[in-house]
C-alpha positions in Angstrom: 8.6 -5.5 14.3 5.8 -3.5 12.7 6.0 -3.6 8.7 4.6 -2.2 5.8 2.7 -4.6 3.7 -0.5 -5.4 1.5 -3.5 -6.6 2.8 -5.8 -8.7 0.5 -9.1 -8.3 0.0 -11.7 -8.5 -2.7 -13.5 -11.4 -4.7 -11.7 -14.8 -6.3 -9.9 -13.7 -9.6 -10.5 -9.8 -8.2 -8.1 -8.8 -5.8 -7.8 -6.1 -4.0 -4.6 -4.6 -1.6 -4.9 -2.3 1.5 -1.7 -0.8 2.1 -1.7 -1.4 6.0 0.8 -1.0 8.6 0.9 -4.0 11.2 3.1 -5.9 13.6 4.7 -8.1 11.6 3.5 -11.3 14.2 -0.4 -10.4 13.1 -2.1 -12.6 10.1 -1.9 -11.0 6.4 -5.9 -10.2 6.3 -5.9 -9.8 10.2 -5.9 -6.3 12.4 -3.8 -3.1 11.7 -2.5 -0.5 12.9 -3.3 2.0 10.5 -4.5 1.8 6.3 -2.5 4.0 4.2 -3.8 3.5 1.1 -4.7 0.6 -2.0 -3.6 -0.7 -4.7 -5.8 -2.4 -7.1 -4.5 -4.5 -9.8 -7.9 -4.4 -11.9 -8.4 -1.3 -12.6 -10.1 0.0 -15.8 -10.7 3.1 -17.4 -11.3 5.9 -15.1 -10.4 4.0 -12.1 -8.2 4.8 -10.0 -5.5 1.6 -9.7 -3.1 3.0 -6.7 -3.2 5.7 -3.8 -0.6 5.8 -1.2 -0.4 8.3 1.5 3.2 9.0 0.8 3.6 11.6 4.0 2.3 8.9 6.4 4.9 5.6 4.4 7.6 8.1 5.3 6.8 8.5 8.9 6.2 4.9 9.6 9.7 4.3 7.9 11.3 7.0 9.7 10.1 5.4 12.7 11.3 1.6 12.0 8.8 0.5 10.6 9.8 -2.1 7.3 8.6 -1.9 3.7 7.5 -5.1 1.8 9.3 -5.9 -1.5 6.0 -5.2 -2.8 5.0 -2.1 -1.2 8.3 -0.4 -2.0 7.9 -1.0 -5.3 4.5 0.5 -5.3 5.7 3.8 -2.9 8.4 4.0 -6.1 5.5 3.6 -8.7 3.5 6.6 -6.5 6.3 9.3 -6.4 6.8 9.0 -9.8 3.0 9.3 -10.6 3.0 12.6 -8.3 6.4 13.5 -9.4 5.1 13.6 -13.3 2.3 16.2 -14.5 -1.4 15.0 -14.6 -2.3 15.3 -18.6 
């Protein structure tokens, strides 16, 4: 099965996610199919703290793929960032 999920990456106390899709059988840090964005949960000031290519999430899902808990809570945080006006 090919799912949806975060892949960790950055320093101890400094994490950093890569949105990546992967068979679900491969490690969590291990190989990918494809990265479709980050989330970082460090961000400060100007930084930007999530990106998600939302055309590609919605092809991969059309196409079976599975959304983590996590991730699909993060696609939800990203429409509504796009959804709203930048200010």
């Amino acid at each position: 099965m090919v799912v949806i999920r975060l892949a960790r990456g950055g320093a101890n106390k400094r994490p950093f996610y890569n949105i990546v899709v992967a068979d679900s059988r491969s490690r969590r840090d291990g190989s990918f199919i494809e990265r479709l964005g980050f989330y970082n949960p460090m961000a400060a000031g100007g930084e930007q703290g999530l990106r998600v290519a939302l055309d590609r999430v919605a092809y991969w899902a059309g196409v079976g793929a599975q959304l983590s808990p996590t991730v699909k809570r993060l696609v939800g945080e990203a429409k509504v960032q796009t959804a709203a006006p930048a200010a």
